[in-house]
C-alpha positions as CSV (number, residue, x, y, z in Angstrom):
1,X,17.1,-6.5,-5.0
2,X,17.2,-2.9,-4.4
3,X,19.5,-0.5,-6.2
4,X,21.5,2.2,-4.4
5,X,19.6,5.2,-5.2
6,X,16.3,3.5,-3.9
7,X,15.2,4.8,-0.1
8,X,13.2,1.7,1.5
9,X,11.4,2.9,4.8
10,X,10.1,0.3,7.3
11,X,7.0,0.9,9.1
12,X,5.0,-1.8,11.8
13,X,1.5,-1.2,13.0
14,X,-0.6,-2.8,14.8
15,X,-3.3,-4.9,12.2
16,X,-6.2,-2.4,13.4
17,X,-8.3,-0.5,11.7
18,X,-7.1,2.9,13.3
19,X,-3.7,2.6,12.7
20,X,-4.2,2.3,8.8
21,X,-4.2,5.7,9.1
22,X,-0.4,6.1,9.6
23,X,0.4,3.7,6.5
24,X,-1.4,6.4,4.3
25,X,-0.3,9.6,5.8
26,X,2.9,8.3,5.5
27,X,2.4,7.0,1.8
28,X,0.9,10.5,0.6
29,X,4.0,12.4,2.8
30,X,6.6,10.3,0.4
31,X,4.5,10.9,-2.4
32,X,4.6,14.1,-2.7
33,X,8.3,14.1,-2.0
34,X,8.5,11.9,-5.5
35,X,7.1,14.5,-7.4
36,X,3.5,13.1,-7.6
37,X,0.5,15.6,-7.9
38,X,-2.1,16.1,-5.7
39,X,-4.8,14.2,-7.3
40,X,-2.3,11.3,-7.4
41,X,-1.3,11.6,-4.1
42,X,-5.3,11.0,-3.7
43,X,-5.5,7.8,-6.2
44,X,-2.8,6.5,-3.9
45,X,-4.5,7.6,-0.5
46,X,-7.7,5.7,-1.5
47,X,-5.6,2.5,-3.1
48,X,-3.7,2.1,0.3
49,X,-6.9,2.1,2.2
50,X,-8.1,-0.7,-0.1
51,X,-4.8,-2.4,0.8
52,X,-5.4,-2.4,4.4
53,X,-8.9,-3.3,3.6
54,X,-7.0,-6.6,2.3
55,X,-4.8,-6.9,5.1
56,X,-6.9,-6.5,8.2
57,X,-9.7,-8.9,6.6
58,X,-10.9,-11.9,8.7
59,X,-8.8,-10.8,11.8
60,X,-10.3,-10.7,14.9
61,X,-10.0,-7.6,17.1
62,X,-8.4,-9.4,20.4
63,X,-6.0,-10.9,18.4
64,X,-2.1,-9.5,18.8
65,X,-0.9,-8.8,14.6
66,X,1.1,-6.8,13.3
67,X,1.4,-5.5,9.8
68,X,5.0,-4.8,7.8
69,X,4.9,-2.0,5.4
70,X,7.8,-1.0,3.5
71,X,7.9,2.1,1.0
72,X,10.8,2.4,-1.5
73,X,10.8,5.6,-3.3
74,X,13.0,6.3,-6.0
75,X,13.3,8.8,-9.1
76,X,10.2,9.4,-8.7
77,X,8.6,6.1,-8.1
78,X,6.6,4.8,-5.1
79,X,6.5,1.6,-4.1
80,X,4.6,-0.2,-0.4
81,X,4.9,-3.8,0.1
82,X,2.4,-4.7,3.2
83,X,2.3,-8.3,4.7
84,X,0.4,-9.0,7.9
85,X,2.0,-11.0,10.4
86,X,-0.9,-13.7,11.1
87,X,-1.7,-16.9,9.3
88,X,-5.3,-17.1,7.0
89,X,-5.9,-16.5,3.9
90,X,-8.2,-13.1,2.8
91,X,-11.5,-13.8,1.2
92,X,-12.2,-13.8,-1.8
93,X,-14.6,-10.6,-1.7
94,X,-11.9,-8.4,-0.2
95,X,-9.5,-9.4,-3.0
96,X,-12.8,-8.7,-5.9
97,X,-13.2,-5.5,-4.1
98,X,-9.6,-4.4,-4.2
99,X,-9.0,-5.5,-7.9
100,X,-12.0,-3.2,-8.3
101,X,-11.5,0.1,-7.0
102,X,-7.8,0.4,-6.7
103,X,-6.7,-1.7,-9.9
104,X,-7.3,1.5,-11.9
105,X,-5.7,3.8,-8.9
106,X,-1.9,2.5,-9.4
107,X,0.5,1.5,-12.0
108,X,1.2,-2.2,-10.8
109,X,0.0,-4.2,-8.1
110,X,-0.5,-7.7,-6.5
111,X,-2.4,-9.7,-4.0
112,X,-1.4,-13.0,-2.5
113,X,-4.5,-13.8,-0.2
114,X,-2.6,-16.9,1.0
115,X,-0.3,-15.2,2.5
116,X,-1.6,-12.1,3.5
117,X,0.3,-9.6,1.0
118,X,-0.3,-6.4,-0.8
119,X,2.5,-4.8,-3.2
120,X,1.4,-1.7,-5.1
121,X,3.5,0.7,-7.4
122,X,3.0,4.0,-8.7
123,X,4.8,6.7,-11.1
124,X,4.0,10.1,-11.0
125,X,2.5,11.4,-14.6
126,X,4.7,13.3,-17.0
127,X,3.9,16.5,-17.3
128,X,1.6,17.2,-20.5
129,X,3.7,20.5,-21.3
130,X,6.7,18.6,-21.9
């Protein structure tokens, strides 16, 4: 459930590789709006990629998918919850590789490579001089 101060934006892209592209421009655009500093903003650039990485793995080009993103942003906190729209499951090497390099990129995050799912979260630091 959502609470009333949380903003949930709804994005669908075609599963391509170009369109990633808007997922993370959009991502690093809300970002910033939650107060999250530019090397952040980067972290969550590069764990989004990874994400698509995820989502678009074992589709075939011709095929019509879509992927659902959703953002919630909220005091501060950023949420995307991506699902592609096409049955199979992700292989195991694009789940290794995620866990990999993103794991240390965000606060929280899961996989369901059944499914087709991605769900990452991230908090802006406090400020040291506090």
């Amino acid at each position: 459930m959502v609470d009333a101060d949380t903003s949930e934006i709804l994005l669908r892209i075609p599963a391509c590789a170009p369109y990633a592209r808007l997922v993370r421009v959009g991502a690093a655009a809300l970002a910033l709006r939650q107060g999250m500093g530019f090397g952040e903003i980067d972290d969550l650039r590069l764990a989004i990629d990874e994400a698509m990485i995820v989502l678009l793995d074992g589709l075939e080009d011709d095929v019509e998918v879509d992927i659902a993103v959703v953002f919630r942003v909220a005091d501060g906190r950023f949420e995307l919850e991506a699902a592609r729209g096409a049955a199979g499951t992700v292989s195991a090497a694009a789940v290794h590789r995620f866990d990999a390099i993103a794991g240390g990129l965000v606060d929280d995050y899961d996989v369901d490579p059944e499914h087709g799912w991605v769900r990452l979260r991230k908090t802006p630091a406090a400020d040291e001089d506090d």
